[in-house]
ROKE-52293 format. One record per residue: residue number from 1; residue in one letter; x negated, y negated, z negated of N, C-alpha, C, O, CB in turn. Coordinates in steps of 0.001 Angstrom, whole numbers, m for minus. Glycine has a CB too. Example, Ala and Ser with C-alpha at 12.3 -4.5 7.8 and 13.67 -1.06 7.14 Angstrom:
2
<site kolza="1" tigu="A" n_c1="m13190" n_c2="5690" n_c3="m7800" ca_c1="m12300" ca_c2="4500" ca_c3="m7800" c_c1="m13200" c_c2="3300" c_c3="m7800" o_c1="m14236" o_c2="3319" o_c3="m8465" cb_c1="m11308" cb_c2="4473" cb_c3="m9046"/>
<site kolza="2" tigu="S" n_c1="m12850" n_c2="2250" n_c3="m7080" ca_c1="m13670" ca_c2="1060" ca_c3="m7140" c_c1="m12900" c_c2="m30" c_c3="m7870" o_c1="m13409" o_c2="m1138" o_c3="m8039" cb_c1="m14084" cb_c2="598" cb_c3="m5725"/>
END
This chain:
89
<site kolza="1" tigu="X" n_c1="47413" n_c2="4928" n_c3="86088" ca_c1="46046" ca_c2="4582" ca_c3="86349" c_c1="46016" c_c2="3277" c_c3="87138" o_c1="46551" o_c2="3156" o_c3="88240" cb_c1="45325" cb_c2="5716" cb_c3="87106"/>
<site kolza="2" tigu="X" n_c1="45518" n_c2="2545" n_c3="86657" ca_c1="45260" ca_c2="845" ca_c3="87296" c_c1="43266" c_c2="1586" c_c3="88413" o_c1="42316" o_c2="2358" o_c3="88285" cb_c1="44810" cb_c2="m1095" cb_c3="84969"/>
<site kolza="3" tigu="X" n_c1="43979" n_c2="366" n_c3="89516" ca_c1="42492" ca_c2="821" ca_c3="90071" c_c1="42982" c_c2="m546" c_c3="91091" o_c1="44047" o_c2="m877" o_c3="91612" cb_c1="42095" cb_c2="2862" cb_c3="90889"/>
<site kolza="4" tigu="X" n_c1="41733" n_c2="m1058" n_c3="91061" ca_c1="41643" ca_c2="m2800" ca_c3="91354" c_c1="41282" c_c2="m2808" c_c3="93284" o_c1="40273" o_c2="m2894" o_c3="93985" cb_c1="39828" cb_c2="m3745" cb_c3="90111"/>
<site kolza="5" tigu="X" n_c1="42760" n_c2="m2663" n_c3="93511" ca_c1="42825" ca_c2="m2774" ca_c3="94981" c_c1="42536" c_c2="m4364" c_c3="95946" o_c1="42349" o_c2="m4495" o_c3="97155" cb_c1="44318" cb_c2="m2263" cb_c3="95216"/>
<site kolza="6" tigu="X" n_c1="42589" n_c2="m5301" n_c3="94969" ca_c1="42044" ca_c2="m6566" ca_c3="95730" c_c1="41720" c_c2="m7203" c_c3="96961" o_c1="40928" o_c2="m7811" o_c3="96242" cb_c1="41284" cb_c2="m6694" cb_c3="95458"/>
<site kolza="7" tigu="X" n_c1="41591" n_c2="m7542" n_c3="97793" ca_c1="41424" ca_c2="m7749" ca_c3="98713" c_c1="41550" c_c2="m6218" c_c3="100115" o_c1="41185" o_c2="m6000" o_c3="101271" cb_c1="40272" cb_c2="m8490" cb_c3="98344"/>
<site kolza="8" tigu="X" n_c1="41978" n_c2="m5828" n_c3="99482" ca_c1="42207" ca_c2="m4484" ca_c3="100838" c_c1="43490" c_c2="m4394" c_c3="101426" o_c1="44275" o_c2="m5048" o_c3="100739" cb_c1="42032" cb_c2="m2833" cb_c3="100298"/>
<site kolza="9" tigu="X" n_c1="44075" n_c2="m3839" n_c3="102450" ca_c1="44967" ca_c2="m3703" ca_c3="102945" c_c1="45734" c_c2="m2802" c_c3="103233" o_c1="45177" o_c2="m2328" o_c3="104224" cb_c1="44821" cb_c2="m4041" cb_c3="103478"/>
<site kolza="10" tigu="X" n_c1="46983" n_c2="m1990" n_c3="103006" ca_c1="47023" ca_c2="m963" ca_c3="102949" c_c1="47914" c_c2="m822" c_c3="104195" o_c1="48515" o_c2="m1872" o_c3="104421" cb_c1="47315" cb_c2="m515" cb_c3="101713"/>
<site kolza="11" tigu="X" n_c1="48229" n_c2="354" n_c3="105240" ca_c1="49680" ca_c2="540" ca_c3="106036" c_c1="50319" c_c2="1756" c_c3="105290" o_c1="49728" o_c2="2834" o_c3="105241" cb_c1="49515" cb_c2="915" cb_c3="107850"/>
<site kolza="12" tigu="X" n_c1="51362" n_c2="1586" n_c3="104795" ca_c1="51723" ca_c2="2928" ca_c3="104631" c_c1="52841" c_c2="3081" c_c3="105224" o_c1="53817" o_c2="2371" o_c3="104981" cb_c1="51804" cb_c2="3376" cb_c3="103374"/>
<site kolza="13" tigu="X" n_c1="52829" n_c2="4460" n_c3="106465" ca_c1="53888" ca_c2="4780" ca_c3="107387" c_c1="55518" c_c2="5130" c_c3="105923" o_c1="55448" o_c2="5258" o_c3="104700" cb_c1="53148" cb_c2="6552" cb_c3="108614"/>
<site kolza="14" tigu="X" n_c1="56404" n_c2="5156" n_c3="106612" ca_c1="57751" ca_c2="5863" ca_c3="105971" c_c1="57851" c_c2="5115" c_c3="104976" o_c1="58330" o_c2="5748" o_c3="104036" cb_c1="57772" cb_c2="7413" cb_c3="105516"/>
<site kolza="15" tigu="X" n_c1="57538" n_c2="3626" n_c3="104617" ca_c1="57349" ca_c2="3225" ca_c3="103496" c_c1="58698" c_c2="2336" c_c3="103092" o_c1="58720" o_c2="1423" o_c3="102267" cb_c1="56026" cb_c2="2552" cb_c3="103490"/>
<site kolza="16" tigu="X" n_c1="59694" n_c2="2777" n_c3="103792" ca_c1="61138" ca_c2="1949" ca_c3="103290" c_c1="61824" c_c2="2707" c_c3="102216" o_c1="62741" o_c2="2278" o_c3="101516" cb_c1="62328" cb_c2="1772" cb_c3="104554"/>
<site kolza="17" tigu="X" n_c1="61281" n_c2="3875" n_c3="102163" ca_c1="62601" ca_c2="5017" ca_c3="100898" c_c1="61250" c_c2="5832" c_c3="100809" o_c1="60222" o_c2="5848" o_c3="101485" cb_c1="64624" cb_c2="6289" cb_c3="101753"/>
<site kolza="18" tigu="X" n_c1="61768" n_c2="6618" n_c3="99490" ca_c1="61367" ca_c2="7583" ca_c3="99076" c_c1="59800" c_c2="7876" c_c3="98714" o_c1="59199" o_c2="6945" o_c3="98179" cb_c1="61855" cb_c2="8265" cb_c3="99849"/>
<site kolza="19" tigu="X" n_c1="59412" n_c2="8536" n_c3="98847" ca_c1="57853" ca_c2="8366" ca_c3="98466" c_c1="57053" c_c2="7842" c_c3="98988" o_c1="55955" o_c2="7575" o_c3="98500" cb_c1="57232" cb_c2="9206" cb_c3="98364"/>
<site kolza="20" tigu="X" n_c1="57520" n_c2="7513" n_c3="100373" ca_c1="56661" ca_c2="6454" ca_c3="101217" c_c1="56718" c_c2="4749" c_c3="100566" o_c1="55868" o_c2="3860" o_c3="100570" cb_c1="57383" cb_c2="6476" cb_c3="102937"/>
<site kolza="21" tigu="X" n_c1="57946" n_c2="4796" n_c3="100102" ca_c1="58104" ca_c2="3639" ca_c3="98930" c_c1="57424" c_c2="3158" c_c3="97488" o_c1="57075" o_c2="2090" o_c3="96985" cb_c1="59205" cb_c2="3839" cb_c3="98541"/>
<site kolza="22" tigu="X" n_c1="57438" n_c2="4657" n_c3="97090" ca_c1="57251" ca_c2="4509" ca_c3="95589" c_c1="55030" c_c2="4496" c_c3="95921" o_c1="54189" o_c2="4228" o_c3="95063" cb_c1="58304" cb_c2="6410" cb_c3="94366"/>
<site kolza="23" tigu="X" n_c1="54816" n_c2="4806" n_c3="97121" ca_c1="53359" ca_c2="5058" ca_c3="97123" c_c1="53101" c_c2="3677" c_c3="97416" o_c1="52136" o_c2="3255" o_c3="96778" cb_c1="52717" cb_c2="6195" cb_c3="98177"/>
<site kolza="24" tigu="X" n_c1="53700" n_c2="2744" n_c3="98250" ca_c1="53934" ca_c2="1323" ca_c3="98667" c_c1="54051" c_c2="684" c_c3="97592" o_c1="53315" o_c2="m299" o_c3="97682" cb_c1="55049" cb_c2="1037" cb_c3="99494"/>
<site kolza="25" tigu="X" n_c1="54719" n_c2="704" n_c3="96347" ca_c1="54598" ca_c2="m92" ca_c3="94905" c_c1="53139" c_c2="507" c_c3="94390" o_c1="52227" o_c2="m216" o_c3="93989" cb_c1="56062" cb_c2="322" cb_c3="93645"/>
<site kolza="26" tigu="X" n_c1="53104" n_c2="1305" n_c3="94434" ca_c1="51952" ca_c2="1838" ca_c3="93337" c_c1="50466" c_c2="965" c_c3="94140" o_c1="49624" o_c2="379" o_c3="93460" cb_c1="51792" cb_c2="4103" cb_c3="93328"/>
<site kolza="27" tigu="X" n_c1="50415" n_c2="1042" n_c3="95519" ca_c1="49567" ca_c2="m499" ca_c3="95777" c_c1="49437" c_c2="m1048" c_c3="95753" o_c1="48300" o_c2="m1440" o_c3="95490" cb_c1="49260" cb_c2="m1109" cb_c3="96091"/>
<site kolza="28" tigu="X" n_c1="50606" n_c2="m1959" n_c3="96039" ca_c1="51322" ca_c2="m3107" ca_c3="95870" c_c1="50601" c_c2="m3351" c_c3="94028" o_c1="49537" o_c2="m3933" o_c3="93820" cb_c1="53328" cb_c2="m2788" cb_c3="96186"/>
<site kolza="29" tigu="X" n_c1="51449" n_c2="m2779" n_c3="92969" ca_c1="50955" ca_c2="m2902" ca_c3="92149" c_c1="49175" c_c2="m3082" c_c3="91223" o_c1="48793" o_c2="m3594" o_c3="90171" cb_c1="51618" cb_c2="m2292" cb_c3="92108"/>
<site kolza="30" tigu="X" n_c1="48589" n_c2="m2391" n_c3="92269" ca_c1="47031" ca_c2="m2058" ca_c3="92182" c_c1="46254" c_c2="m3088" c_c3="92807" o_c1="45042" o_c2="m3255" o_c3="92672" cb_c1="46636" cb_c2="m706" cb_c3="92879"/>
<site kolza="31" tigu="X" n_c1="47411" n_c2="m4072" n_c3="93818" ca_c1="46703" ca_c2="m5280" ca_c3="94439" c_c1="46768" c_c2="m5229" c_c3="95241" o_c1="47121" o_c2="m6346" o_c3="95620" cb_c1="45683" cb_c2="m5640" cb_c3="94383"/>
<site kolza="32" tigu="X" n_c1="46654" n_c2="m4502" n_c3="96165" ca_c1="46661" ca_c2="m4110" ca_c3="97458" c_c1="47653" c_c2="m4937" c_c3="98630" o_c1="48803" o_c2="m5061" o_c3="98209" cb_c1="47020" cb_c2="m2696" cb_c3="97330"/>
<site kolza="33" tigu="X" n_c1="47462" n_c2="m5453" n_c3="99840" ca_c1="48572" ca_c2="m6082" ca_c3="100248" c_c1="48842" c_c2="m4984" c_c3="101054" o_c1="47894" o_c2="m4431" o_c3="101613" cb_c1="48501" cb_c2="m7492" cb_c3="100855"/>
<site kolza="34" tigu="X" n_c1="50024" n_c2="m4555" n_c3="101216" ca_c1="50640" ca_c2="m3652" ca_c3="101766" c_c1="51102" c_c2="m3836" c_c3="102915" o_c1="51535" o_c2="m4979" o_c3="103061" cb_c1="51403" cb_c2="m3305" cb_c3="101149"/>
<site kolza="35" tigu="X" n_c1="51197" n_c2="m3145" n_c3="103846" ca_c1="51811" ca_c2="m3095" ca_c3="105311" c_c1="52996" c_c2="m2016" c_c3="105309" o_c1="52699" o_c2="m822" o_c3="105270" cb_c1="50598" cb_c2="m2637" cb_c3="106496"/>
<site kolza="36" tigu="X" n_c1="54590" n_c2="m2501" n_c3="105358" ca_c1="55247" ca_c2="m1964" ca_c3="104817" c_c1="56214" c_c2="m1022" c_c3="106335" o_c1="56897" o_c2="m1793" o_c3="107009" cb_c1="55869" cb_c2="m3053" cb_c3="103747"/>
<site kolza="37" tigu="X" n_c1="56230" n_c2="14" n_c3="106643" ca_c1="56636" ca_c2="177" ca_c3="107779" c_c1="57566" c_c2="1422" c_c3="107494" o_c1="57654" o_c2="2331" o_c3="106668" cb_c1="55513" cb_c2="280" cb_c3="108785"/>
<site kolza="38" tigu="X" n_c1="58437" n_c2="811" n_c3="109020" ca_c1="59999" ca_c2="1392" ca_c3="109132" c_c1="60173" c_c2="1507" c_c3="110864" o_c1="59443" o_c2="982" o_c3="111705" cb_c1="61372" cb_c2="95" cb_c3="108304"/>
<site kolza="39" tigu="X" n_c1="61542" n_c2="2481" n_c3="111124" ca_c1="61700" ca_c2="2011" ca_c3="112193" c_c1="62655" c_c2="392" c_c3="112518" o_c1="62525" o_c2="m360" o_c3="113484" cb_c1="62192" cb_c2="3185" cb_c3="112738"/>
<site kolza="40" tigu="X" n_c1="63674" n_c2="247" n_c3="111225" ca_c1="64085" ca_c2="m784" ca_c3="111267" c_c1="63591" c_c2="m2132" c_c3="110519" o_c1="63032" o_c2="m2195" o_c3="109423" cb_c1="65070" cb_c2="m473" cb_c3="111076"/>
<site kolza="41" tigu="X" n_c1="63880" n_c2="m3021" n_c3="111245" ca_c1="63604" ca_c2="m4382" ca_c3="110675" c_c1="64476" c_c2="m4548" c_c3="109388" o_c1="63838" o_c2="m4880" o_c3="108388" cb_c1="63941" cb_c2="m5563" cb_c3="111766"/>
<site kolza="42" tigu="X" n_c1="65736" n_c2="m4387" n_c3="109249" ca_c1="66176" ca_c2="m4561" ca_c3="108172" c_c1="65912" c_c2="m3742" c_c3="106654" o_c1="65796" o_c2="m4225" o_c3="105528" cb_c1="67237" cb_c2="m4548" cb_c3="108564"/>
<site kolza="43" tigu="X" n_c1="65865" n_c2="m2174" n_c3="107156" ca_c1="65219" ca_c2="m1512" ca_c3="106396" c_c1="63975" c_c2="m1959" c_c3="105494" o_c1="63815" o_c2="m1597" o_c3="104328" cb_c1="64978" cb_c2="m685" cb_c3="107100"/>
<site kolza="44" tigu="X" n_c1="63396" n_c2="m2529" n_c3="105981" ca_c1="61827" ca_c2="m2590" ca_c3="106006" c_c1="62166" c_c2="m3913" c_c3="104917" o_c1="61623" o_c2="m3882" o_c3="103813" cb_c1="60811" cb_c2="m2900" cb_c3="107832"/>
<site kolza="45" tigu="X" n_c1="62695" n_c2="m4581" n_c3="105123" ca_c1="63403" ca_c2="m6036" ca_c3="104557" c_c1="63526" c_c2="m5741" c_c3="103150" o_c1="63035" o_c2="m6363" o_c3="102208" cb_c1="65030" cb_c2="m6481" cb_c3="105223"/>
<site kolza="46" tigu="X" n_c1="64257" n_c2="m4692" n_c3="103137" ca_c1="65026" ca_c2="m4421" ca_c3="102221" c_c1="64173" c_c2="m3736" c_c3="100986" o_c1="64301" o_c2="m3816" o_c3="99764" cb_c1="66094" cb_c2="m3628" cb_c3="102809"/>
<site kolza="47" tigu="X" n_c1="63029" n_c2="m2861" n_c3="102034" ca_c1="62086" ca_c2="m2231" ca_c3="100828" c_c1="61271" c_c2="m3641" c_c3="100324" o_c1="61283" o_c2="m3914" o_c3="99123" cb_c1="60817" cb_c2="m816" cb_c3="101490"/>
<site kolza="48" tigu="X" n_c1="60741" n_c2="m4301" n_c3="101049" ca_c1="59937" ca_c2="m5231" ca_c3="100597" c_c1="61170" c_c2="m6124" c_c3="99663" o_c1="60495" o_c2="m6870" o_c3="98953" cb_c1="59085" cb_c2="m6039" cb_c3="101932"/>
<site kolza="49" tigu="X" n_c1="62298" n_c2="m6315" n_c3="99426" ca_c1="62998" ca_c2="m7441" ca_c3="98328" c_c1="62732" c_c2="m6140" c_c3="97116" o_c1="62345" o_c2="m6239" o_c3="95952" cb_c1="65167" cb_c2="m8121" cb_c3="98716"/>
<site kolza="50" tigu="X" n_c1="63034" n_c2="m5175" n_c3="97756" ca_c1="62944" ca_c2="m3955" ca_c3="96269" c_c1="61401" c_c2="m3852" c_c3="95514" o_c1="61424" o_c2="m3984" o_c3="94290" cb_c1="63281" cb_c2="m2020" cb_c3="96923"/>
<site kolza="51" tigu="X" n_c1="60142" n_c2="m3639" n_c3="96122" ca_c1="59232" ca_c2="m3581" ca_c3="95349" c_c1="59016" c_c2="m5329" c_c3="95289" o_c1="58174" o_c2="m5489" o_c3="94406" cb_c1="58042" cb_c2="m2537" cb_c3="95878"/>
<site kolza="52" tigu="X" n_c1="59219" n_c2="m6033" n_c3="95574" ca_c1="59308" ca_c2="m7034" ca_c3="95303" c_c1="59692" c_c2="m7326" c_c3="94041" o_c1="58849" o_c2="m7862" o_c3="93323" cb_c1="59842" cb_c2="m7440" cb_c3="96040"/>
<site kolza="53" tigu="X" n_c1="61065" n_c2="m7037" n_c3="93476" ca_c1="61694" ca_c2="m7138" ca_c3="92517" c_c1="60890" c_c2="m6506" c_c3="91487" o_c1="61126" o_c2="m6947" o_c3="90362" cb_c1="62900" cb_c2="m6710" cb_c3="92714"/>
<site kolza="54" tigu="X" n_c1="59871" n_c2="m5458" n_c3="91565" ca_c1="59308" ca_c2="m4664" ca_c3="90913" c_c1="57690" c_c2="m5128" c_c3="90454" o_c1="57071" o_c2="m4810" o_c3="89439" cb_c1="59475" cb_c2="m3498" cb_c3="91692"/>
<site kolza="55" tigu="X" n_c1="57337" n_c2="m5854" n_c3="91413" ca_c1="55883" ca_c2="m6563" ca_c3="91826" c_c1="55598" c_c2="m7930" c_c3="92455" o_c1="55011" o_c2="m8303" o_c3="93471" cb_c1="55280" cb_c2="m5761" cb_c3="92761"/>
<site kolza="56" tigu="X" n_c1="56482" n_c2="m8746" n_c3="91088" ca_c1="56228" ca_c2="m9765" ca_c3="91968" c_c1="55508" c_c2="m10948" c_c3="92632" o_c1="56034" o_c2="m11848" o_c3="93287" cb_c1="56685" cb_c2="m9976" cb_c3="91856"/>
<site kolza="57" tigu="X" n_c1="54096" n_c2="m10767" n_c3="92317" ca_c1="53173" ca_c2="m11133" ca_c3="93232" c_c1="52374" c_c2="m10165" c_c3="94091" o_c1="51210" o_c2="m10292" o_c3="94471" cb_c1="52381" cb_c2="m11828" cb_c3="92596"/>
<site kolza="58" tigu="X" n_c1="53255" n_c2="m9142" n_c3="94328" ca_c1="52846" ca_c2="m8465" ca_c3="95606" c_c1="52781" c_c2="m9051" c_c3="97406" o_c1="53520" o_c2="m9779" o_c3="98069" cb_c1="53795" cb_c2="m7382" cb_c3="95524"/>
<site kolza="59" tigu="X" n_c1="51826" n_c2="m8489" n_c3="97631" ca_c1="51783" ca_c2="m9207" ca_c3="99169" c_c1="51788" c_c2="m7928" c_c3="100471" o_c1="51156" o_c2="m6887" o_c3="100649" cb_c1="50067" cb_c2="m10270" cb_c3="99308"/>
<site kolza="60" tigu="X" n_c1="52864" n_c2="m8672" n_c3="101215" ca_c1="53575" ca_c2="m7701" ca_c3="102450" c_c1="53119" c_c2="m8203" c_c3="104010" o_c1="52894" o_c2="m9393" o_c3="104233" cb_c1="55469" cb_c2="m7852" cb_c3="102359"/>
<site kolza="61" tigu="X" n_c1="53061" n_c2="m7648" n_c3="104571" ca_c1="53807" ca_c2="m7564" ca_c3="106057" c_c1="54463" c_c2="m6277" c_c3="106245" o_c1="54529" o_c2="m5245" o_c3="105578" cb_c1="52771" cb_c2="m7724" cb_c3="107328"/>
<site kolza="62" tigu="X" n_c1="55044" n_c2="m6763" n_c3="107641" ca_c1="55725" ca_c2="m5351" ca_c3="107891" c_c1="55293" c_c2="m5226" c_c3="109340" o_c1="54952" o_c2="m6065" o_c3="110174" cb_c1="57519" cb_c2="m5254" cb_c3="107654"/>
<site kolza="63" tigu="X" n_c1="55438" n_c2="m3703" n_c3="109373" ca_c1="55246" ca_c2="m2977" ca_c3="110861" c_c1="56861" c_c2="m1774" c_c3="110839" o_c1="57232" o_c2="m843" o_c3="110124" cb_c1="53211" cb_c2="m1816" cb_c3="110899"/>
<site kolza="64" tigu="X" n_c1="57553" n_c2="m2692" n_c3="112381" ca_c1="58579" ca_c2="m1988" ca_c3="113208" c_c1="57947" c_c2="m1013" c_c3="114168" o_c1="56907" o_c2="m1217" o_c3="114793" cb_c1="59426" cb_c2="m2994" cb_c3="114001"/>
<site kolza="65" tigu="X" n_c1="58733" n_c2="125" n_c3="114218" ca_c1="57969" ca_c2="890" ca_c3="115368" c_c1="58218" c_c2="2485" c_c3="114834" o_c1="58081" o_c2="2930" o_c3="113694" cb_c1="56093" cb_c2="391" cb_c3="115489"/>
<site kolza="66" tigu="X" n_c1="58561" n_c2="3055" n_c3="115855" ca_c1="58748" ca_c2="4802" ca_c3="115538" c_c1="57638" c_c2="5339" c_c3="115847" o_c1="57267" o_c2="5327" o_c3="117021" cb_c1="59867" cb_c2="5675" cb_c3="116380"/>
<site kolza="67" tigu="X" n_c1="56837" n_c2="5954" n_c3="114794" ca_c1="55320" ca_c2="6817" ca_c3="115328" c_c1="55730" c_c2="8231" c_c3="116403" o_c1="55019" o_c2="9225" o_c3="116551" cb_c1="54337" cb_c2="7621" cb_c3="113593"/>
<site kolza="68" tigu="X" n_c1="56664" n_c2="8050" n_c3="116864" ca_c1="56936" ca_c2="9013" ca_c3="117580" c_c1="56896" c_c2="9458" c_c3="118977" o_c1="56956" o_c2="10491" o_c3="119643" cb_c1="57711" cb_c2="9081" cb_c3="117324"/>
<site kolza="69" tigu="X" n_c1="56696" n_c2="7509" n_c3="119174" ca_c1="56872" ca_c2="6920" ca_c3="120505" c_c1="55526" c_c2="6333" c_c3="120342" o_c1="55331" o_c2="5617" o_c3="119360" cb_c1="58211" cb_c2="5875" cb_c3="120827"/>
<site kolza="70" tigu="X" n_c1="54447" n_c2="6580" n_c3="121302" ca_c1="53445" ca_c2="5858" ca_c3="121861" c_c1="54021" c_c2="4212" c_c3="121747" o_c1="53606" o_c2="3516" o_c3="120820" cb_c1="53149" cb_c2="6458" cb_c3="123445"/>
<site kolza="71" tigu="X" n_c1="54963" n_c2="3672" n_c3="122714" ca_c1="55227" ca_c2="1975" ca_c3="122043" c_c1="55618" c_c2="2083" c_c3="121176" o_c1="56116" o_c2="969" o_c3="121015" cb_c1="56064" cb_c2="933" cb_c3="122533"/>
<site kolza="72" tigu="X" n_c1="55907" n_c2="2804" n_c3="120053" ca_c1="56007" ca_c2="2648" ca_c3="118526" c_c1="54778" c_c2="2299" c_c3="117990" o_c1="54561" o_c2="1140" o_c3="117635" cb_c1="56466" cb_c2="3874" cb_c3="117816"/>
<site kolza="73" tigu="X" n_c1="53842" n_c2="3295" n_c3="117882" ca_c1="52748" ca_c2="3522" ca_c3="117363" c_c1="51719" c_c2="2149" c_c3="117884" o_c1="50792" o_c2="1828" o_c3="117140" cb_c1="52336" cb_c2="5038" cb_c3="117799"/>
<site kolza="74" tigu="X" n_c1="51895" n_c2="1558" n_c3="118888" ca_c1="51137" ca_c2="666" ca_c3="119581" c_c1="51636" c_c2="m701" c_c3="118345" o_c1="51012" o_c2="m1239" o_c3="117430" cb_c1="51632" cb_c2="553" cb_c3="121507"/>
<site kolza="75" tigu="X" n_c1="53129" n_c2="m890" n_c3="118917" ca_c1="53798" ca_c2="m2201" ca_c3="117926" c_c1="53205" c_c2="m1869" c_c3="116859" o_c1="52271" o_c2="m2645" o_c3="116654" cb_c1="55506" cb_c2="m2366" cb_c3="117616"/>
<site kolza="76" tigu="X" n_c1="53323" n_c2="m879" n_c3="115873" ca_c1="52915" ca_c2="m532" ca_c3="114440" c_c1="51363" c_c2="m1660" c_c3="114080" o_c1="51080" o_c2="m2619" o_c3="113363" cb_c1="52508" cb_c2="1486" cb_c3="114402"/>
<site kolza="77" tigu="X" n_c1="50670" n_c2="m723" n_c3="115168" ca_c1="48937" ca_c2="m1261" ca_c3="115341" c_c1="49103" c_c2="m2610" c_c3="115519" o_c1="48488" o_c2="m3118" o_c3="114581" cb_c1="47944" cb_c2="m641" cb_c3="116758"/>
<site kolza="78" tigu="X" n_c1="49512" n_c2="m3348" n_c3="116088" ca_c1="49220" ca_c2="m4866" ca_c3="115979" c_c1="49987" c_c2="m5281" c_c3="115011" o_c1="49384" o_c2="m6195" o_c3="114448" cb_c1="49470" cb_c2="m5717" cb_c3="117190"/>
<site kolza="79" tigu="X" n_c1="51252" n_c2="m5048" n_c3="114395" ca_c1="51612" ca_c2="m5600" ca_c3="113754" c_c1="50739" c_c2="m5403" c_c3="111986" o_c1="50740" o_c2="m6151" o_c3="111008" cb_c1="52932" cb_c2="m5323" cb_c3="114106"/>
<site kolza="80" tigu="X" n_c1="50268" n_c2="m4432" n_c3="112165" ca_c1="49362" ca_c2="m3859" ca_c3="111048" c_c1="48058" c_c2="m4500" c_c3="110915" o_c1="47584" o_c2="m4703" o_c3="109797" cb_c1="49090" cb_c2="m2409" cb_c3="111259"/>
<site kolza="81" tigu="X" n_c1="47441" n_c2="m4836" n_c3="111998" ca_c1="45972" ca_c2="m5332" ca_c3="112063" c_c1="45174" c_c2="m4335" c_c3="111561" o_c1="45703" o_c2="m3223" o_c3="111540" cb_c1="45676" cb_c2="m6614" cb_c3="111287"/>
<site kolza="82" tigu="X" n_c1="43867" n_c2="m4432" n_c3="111083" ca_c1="42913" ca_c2="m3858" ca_c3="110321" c_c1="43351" c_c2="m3847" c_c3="108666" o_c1="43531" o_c2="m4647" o_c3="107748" cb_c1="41584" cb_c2="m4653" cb_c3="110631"/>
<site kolza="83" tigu="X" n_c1="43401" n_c2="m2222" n_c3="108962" ca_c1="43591" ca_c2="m1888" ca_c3="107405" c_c1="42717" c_c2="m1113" c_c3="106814" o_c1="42157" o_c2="m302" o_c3="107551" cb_c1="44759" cb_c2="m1259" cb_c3="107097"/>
<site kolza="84" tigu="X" n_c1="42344" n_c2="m1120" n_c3="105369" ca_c1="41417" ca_c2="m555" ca_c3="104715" c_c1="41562" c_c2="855" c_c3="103952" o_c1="40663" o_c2="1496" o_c3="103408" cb_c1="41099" cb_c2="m1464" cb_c3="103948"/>
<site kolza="85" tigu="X" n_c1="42871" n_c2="1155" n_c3="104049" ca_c1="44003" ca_c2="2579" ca_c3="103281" c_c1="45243" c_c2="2706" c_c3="104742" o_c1="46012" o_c2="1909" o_c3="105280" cb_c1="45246" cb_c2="1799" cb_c3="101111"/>
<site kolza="86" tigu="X" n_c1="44948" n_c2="3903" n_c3="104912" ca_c1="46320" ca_c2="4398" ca_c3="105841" c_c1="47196" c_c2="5396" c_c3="104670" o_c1="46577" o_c2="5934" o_c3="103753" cb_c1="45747" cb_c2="5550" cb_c3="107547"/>
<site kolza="87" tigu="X" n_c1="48685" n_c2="5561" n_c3="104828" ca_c1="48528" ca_c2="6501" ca_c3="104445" c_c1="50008" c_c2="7001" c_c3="105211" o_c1="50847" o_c2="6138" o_c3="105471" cb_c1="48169" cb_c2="6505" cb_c3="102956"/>
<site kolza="88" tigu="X" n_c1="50245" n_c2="8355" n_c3="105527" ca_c1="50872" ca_c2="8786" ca_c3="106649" c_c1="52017" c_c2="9408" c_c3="105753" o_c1="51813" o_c2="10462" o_c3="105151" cb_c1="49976" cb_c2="9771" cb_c3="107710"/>
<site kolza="89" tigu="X" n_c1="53305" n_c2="8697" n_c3="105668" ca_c1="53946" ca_c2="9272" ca_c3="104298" c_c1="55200" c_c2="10000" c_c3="105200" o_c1="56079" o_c2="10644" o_c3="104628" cb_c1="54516" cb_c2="7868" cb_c3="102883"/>
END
């Protein structure tokens, strides 16, 4: 299903592996610029060269930060800005 994500922004937590990934392309793909988050920087790197490879005029940032930890969750928030889709994977 195509659904015309355009100008919106998405964060999706857990989004370096696994379904937090594959939900991160499927935006990515739909338009959406994605906010790609991990606890690691490299991780996070690594998902974005992968849906990259998959989508490639997809548009990223990333958010470092463990939601586990209050200064996780804080870094996450600024590095995320205002987003229009959360999704808590």
């Amino acid at each position: 299903m195509q659904i015309d994500l355009s100008g919106l922004r998405a964060l999706v937590t857990g989004s370096t592996q696994g379904i937090g990934r594959a939900i991160a392309q499927a935006l990515a793909a739909n338009g959406a610029e994605v906010v790609i988050h991990g606890r690691k920087a490299a991780d996070i790197e690594q998902a974005i060269a992968t849906i990259r490879a998959a989508v490639p005029k997809a548009r990223f940032a990333a958010a470092a930060g463990d939601v586990a930890m209050a200064e996780g969750v804080a870094s996450i928030i600024e590095a995320a800005g205002d987003v229009d889709i959360l999704v808590n994977s």
